[in-house]
C-alpha positions in Angstrom: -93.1 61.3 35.2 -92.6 57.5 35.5 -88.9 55.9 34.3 -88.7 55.7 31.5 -86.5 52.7 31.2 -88.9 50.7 33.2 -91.9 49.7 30.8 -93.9 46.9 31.0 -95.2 45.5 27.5 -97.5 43.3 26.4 -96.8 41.4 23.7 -98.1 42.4 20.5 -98.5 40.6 17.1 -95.8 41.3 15.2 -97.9 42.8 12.8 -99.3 45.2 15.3 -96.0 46.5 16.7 -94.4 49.7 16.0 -92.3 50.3 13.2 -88.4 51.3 14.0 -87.2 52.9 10.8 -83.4 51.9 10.0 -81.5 55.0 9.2 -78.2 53.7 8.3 -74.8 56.2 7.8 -72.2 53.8 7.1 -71.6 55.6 3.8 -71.7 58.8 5.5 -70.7 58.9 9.2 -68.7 55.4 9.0 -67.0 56.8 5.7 -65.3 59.8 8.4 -63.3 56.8 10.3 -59.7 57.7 9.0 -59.0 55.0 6.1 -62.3 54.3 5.5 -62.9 56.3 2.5 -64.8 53.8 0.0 -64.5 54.0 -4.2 -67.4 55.7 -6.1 -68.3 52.2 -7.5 -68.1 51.0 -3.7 -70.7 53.3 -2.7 -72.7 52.3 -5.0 -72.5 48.5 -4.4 -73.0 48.9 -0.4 -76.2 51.6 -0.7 -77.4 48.7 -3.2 -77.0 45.5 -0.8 -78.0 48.6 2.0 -81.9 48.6 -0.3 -81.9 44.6 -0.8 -81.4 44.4 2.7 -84.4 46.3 3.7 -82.8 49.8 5.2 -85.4 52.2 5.2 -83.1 55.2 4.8 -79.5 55.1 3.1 -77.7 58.3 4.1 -75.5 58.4 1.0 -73.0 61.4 2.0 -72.4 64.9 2.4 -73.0 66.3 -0.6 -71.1 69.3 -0.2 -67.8 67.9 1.3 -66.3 67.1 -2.5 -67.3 66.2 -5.8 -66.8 62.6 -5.4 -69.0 62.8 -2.3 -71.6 64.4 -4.5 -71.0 62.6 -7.5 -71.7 59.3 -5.4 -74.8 60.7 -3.8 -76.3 61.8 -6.7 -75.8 58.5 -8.4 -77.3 56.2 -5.3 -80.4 58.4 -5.4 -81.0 57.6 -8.9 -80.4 53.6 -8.7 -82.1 53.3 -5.2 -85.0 50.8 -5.7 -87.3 51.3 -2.4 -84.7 53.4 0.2 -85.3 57.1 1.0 -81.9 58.7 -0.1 -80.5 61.4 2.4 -77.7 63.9 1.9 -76.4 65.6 5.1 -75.9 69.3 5.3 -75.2 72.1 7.6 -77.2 74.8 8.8 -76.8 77.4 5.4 -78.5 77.7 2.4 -74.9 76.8 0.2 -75.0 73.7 2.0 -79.0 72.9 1.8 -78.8 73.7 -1.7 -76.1 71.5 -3.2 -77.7 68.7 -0.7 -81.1 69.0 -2.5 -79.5 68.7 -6.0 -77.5 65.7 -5.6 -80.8 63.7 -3.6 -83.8 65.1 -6.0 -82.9 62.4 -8.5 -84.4 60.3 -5.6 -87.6 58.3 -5.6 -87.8 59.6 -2.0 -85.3 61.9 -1.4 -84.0 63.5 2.2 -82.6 66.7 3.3 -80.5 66.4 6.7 -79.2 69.6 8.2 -77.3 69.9 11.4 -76.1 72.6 13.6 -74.1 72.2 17.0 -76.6 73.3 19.7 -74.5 72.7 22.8 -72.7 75.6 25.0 -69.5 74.1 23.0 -70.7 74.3 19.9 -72.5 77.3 19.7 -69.1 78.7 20.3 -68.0 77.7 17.3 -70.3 80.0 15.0 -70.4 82.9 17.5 -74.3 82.3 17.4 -76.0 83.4 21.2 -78.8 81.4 21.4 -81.7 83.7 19.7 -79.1 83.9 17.0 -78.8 80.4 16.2 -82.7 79.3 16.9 -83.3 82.1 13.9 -80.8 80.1 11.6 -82.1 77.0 12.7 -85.8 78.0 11.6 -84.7 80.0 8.2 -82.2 76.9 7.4 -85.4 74.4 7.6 -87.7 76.3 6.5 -85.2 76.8 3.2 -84.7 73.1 3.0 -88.6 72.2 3.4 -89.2 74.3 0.1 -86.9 72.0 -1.5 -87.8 69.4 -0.2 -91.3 67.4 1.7 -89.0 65.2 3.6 -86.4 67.4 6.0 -84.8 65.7 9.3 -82.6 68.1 11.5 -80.6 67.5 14.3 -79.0 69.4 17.0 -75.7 68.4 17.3 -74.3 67.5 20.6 -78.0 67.4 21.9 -77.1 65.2 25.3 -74.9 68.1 26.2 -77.7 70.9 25.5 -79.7 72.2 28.1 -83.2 70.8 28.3 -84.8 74.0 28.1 -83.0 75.1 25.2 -83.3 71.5 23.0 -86.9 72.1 23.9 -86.9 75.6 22.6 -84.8 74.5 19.2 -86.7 71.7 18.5 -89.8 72.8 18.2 -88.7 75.8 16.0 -87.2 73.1 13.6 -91.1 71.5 14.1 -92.8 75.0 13.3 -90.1 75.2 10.2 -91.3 71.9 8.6 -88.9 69.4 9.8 -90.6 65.7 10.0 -88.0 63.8 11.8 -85.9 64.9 14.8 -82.9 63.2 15.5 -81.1 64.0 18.5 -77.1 62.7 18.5 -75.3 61.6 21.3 -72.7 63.3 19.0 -69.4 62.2 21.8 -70.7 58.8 23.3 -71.3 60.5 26.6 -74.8 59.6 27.6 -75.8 56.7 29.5 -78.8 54.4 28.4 -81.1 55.6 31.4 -80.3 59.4 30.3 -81.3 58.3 26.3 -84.8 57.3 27.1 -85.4 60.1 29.6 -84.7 62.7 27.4 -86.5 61.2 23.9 -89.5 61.0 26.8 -88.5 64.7 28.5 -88.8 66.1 24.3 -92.1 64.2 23.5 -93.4 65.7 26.6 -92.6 69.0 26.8 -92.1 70.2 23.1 -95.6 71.2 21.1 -95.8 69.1 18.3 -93.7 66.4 19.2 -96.6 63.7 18.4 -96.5 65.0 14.8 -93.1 63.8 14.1 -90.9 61.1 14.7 -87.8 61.3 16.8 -84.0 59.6 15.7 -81.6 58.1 17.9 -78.0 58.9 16.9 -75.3 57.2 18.9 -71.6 57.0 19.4 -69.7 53.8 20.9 -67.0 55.9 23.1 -68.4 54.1 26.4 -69.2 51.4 24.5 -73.0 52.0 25.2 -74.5 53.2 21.9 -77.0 50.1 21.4 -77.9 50.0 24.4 -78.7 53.9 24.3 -80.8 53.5 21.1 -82.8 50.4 22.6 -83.5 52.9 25.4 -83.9 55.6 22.8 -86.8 53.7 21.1 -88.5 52.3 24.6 -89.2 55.6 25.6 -90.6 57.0 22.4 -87.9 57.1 19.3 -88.7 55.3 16.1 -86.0 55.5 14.1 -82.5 54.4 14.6 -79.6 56.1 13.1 -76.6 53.3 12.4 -73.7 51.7 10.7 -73.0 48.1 9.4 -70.0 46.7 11.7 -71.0 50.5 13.9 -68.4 51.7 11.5 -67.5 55.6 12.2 -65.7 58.3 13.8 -63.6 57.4 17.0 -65.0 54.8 18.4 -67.9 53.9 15.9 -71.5 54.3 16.0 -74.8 51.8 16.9 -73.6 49.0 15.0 -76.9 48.3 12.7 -76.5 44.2 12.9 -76.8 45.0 16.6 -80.0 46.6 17.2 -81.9 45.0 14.8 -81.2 41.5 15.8 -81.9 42.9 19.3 -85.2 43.5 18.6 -85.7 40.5 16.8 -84.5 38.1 19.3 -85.8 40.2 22.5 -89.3 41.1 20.9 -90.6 39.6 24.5 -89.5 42.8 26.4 -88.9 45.2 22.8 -91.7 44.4 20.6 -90.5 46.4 17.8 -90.7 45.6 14.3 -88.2 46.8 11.3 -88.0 45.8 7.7 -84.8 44.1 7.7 -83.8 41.1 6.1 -81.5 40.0 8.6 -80.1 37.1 6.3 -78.4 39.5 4.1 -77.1 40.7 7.6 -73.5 39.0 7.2 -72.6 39.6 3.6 -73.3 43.4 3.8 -70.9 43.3 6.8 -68.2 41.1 5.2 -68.6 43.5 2.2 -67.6 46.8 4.4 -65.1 45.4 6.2 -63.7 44.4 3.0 -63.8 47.9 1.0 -63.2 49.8 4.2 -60.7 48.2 5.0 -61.7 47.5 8.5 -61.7 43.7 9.8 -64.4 43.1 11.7 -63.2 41.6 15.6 -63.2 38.0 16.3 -65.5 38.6 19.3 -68.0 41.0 17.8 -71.3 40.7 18.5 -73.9 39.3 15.6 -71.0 38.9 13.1 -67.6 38.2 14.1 -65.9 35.3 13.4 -66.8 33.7 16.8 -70.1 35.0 17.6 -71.7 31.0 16.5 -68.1 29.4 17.6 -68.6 27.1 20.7 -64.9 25.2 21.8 -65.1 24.3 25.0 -66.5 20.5 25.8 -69.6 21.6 28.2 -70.7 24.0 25.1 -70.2 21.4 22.0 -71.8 18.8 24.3 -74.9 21.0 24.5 -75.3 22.1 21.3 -74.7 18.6 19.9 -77.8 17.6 21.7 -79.9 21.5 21.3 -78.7 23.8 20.0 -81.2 26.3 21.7 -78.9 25.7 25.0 -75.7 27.8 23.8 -77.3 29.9 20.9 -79.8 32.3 21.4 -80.3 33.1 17.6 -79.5 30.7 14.5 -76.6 31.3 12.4 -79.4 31.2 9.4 -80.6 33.8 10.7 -77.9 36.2 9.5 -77.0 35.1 6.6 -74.5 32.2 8.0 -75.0 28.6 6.1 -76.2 26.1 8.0 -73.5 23.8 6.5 -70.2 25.0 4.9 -68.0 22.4 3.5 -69.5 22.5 0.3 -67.0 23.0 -2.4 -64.3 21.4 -4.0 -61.8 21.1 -7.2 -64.5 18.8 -8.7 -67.9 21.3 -8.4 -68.6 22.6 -11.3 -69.9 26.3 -12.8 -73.7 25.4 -11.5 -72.5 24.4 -8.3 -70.5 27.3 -8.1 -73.0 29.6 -9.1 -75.9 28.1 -6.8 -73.5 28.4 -3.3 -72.6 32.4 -4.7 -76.1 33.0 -4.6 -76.5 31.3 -1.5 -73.9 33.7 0.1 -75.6 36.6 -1.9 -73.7 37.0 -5.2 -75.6 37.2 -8.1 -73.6 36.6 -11.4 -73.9 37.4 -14.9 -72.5 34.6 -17.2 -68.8 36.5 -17.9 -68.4 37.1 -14.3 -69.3 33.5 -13.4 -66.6 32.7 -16.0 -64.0 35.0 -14.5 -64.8 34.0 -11.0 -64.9 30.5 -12.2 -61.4 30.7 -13.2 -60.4 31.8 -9.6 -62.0 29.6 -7.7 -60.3 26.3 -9.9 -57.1 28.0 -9.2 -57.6 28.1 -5.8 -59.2 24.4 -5.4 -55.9 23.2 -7.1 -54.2 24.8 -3.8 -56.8 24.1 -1.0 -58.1 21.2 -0.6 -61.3 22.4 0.8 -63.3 25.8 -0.1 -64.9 26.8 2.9 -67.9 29.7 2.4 -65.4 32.1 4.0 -63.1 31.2 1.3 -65.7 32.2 -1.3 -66.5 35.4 0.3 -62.5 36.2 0.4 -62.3 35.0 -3.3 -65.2 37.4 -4.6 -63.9 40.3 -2.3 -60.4 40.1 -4.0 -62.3 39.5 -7.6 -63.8 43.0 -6.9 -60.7 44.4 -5.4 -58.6 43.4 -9.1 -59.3 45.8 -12.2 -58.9 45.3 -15.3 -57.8 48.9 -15.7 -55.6 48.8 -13.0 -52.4 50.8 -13.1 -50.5 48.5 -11.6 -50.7 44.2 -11.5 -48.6 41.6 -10.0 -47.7 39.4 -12.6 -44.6 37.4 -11.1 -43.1 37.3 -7.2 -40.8 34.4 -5.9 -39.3 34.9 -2.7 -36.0 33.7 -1.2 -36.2 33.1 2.5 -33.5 31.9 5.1 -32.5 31.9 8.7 -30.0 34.9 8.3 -31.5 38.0 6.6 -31.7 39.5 4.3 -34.4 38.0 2.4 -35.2 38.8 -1.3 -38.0 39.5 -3.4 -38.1 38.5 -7.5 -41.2 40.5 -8.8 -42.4 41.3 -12.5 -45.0 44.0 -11.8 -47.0 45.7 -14.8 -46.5 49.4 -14.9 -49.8 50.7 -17.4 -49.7 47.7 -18.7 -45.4 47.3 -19.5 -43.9 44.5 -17.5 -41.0 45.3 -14.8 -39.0 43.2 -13.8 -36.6 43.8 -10.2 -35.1 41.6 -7.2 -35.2 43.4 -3.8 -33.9 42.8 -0.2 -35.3 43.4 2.9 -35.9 42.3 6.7 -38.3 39.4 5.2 -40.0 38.4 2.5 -43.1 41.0 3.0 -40.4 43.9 3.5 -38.3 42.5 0.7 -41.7 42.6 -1.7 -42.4 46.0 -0.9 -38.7 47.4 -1.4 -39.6 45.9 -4.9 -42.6 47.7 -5.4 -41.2 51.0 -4.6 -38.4 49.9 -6.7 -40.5 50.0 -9.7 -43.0 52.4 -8.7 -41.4 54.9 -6.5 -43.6 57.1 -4.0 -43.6 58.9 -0.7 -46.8 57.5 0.7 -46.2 56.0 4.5 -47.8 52.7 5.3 -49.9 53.1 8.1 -51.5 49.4 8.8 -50.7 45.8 7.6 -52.7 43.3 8.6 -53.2 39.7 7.8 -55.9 37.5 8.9 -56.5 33.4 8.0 -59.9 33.1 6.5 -60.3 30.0 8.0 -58.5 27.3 9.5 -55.6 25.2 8.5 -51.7 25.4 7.1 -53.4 25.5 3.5 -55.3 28.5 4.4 -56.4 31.6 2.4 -54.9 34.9 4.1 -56.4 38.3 3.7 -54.3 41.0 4.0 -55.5 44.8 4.3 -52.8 47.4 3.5 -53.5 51.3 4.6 -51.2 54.1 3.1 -51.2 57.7 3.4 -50.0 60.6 1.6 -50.3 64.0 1.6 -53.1 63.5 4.0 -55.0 61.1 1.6 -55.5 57.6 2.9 -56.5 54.7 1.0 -56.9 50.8 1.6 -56.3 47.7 -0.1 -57.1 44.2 0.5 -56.4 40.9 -1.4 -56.9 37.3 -0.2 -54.4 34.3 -1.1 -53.2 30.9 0.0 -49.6 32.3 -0.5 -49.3 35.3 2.5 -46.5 37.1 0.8 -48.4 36.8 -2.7 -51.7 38.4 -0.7 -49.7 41.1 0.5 -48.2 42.2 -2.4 -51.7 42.4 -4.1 -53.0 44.3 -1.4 -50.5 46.7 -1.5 -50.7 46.9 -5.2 -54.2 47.0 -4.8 -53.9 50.5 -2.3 -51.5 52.1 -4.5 -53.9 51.8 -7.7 -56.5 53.2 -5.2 -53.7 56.0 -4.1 -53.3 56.9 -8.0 -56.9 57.1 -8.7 -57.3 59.5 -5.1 -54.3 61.3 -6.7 -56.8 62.0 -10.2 -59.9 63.1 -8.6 -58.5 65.6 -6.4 -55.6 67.2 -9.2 -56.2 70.9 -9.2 -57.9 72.0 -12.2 -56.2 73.8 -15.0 -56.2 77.3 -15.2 -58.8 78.5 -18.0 -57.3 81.0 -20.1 -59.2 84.1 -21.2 -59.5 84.2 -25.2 -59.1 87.8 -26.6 
């Protein structure tokens, strides 16, 4: 069999080339990165920009997990516009079942089951292997009753033996199943050992031309996108991702990565998707925002630096082309081609034509409310950068009006000897409080308030601040993680004043913390009537 990793291709029109289908997870398999559990209403808003964006399948969650993670499934896959929805489930029919109810509602729904097929998991379940290839054909089978679209996937497949994958797979063929997605569950695999065993699959299994084979990846060795470009050279045709490569550990193919791959290396990968790619960084400014997950500086496609050039040799070039330090526009994902825009003196149109730019579509009371904002903030900074747009809309989101709590007041005293103090009015259910705290600074001090005035045991567990952009009159986005009782929530609020933006974004996870606290209260007892 020739390498697999060494095909020669001649280029094909792009209308010719094979189709990749984009499976993305981030509301699935990026939701299981500890902290990252998103709000119902947050789920709904990324699967949305998730099928404006072009994603051919939105995995929504796993049903079965909770009611929230049904509830939220079950409400994507009756909003989704053109996005197959998919529920995840294990291999029984309990699972199967509550998957199929929350995705029937669908205009093309999904059923994904799973079960661990490597000599470490089949442990787990007790299952020899005649065992679990009989559960793995009755569980299909069961889900392709329900349902004309059924992917499965054999968890920890790099780690199977070849001769049993084979053997699994095509029972999950016979069964029904249409896609096959085979996970590189622990990041272990290497990109050389991706393609050869897509191409060892399509080869030996009967069948395997019927269907089309997934590429799941983890980032542990830092090689999942190269391991689903391999994936997909030696057969694959859909690629299972996250925005940011959100998700357990460390993360999965980052979705911004692979697709942009193929768009700017469609020389040597000529691959076609159906993304719009310059919806690309709003979508991941959005889920690092409700996740609570900053995206790095240096990351490819859509960190902060990925279209920053500093040193002279670099500006000099791209002064004169741009082509010589930029292999891809910044247009192309979503970044505007000029950013200094806004000011104290632009007025609601303005206002409403660069949101729309960036991706925000307002209704007349939100412009109104947002409007409000954004004059606020111009009478603070001198300049409103996109980024400080994107922060201000991100913090609009983040602020309820139902809110439990709200920051109405703060002044802090500061000094060279400590300690510092903290004067805040915060609205308890909608009561004003009013308390002055100390503390070992002014962001300690501010929290001793809070707690003060609403007292609670949950531990903070991250608190971050990053500058939106540049500047002493620069905005500061803070991201606050607590935990309690094994629950963990984020918050995030953006602000010119760094103490005021933490003490909104710790607000901001403790109203999270109370709703958490709501949907998971034990039910009350029903009693029996006589």
């Amino acid at each position: 069999m020739s390498d697999p990793t060494r095909q020669d291709h001649a280029r094909k029109p792009r209308e010719a080339q094979d189709r990749v289908v984009i499976f993305d997870t981030t509301l699935r398999d990026g939701e299981q990165s500890p902290g990252a559990t998103m709000t119902h209403e947050e789920k709904l808003e990324i699967a949305g920009l998730l099928d404006e964006m072009g994603v051919d399948i939105i995995e929504a969650g796993f049903p079965i997990a909770s009611e929230g993670d049904f509830a939220a499934v079950s409400a994507i896959a009756k909003v989704a516009r053109n996005a197959v929805i998919c529920g995840l489930a294990r291999a029984n029919i309990k699972d199967i079942d509550r998957c199929w109810e929350a995705v029937k509602h669908a205009k093309r729904p999904r059923i994904h089951t799973f079960i661990g097929t490597s000599p470490l998991h089949r442990a787990i379940p007790s299952l020899d292997m005649d065992q679990m290839a009989a559960r793995i054909h009755d569980t299909v089978t069961h889900a392709r009753n329900l349902c004309d679209n059924v992917q499965w996937s054999p968890m920890d497949a790099t780690r199977t033996e070849h001769d049993y994958l084979c053997r699994v797979v095509e029972t999950a063929i016979r069964a029904g199943a249409t896609t096959i997605n085979i996970p590189d569950t622990v990041g272990y695999t290497a990109p050389r050992e991706s393609a050869a065993l897509i191409a060892m699959l399509l080869e030996r299994v009967p069948g395997a031309d019927r269907i089309v084979f997934a590429t799941h990846c983890h980032n542990d060795l830092g090689m999942a996108t190269a391991n689903a470009l391999a994936a997909v050279e030696a057969g694959a045709r859909q690629i299972e991702c996250t925005i940011n490569g959100l998700g357990e550990r460390a993360g999965n193919t980052a979705l911004e990565e692979v697709v942009m791959a193929l768009k700017v290396r469609n020389d040597i990968l000529p691959y076609r998707t159906g993304i719009d790619t310059r919806k690309i960084m709003n979508i991941s400014q959005r889920v690092a925002a409700v996740s609570g997950f900053a995206v790095q500086f240096n990351k490819a496609i859509v960190g902060k630096n990925a279209f920053a050039h500093e040193s002279g040799i670099h500006q000099d070039g791209m002064l004169k082309n741009a082509e010589t330090f930029e292999i891809m526009r910044p247009e192309d994902v979503g970044l505007a081609a000029t950013n200094l825009v806004m000011g104290k003196h632009s007025g609601r149109a303005a206002l409403r034509a660069k949101l729309r730019e960036l991706g925000y579509e307002l209704a007349d009371n939100q412009l109104g409310d947002v409007f409000v904002r954004f004059k606020a903030l111009a009478d603070r900074k001198k300049e409103i950068y996109d980024d400080d747009l994107l922060a201000l809309m991100r913090d609009t989101a983040a602020t309820g009006a139902g809110d439990h709590l709200q920051v109405r007041f703060l002044r802090v005293i500061c000094g060279t000897e400590a300690p510092q103090s903290a004067d805040l009015i915060l609205a308890v259910d909608g009561v004003d409080q009013r308390v002055t705290a100390e503390g070992d600074g002014p962001v300690d001090a501010t929290f001793k308030a809070v707690r003060m005035l609403f007292p609670h045991e949950a531990r903070l567990a991250l608190y971050q601040v990053h500058a939106v952009t540049e500047g002493t009159d620069a905005q500061a986005t803070v991201t606050v993680r607590l935990e309690e009782d094994g629950k963990i929530v984020t918050g995030q609020s953006a602000d010119t004043d760094t103490v005021v933006a933490s003490a909104k974004a710790y607000v901001n996870a403790l109203n999270n913390l109370i709703v958490r606290r709501e949907k998971t209260r034990p039910e009350p007892a029903i009693k029996s009537v006589s």
